[in-house]
N, C-alpha and C positions, 0 to 999 in steps of 0.2 A: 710203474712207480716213476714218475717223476727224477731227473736227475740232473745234477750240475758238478762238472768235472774245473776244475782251476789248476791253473800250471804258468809259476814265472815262466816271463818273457825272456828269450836272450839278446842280448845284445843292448839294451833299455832296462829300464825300472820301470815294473807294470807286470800286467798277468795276464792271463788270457784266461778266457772265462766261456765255456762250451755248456749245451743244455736249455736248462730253464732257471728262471729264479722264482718262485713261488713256495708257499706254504710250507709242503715238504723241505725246502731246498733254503730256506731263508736263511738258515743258523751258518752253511759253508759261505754262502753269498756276504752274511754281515762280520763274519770272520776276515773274509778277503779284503772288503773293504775297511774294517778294522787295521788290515796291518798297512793299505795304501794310508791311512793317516796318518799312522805312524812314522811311514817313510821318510825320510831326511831330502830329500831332492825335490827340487820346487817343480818339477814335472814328472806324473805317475800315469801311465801309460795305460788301460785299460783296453785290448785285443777283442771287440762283442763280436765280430761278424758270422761265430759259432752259438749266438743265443737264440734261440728259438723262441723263447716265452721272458716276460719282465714284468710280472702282476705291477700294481700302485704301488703296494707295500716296499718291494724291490728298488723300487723308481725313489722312494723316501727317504730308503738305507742310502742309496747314492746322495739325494741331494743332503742329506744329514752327513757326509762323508766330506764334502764339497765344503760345506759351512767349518767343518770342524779341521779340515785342513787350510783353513785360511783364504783370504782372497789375494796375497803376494804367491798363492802355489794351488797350480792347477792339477786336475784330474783330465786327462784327455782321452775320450773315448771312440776310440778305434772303429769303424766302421759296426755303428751298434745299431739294431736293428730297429725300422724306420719309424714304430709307435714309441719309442723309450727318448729321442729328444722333443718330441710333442707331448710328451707326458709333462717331462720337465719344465717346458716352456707355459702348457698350460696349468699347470698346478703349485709352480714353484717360480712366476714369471722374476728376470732381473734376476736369476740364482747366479752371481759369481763363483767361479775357480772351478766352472766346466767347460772344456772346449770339446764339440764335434770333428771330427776327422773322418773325412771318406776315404780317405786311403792309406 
């Protein structure tokens, strides 16, 4: 079974985010990103480099998380696994308030 483990980051605002995001997993995954929009800080840290898997669906929760946090406040995604910002780029091109970070 499919799994996806989430645990704030310290030190930063943001979570880290371990597993998969698909089918099974979508409801923790749209949660998580749920409360990064809520966040109050114009920078929310998102930790992938523990994601194994990021169906479309996954890739949509993000870029719908992006749009809904505004374009004055980014989501910045932490060394996320290397089909998930070619997702974005190809399917959501020009998506404002996502930054890439390799490290």
């Amino acid at each position: 079974m499919p799994r996806l483990d989430v645990y704030p980051l310290s030190g930063r605002t943001g979570l880290r985010a371990a597993g998969e995001v698909s089918l099974p997993t979508r409801g923790i995954w749209e949660r998580a990103l749920e409360r990064a929009v809520r966040e109050g800080d114009d920078v929310y840290h998102l930790e992938l480099s523990a994601l194994t898997f990021v169906d479309v669906a996954g890739a949509g929760a993000l870029a719908d998380a992006a749009r809904r946090r505004g374009e004055r406040r980014r989501l910045v995604l932490d060394r996320p696994p290397a089909v998930l910002p070619r997702m974005l780029d190809l399917l959501w091109p020009g998506l404002r308030g996502i930054e890439v970070s390799a490290s």
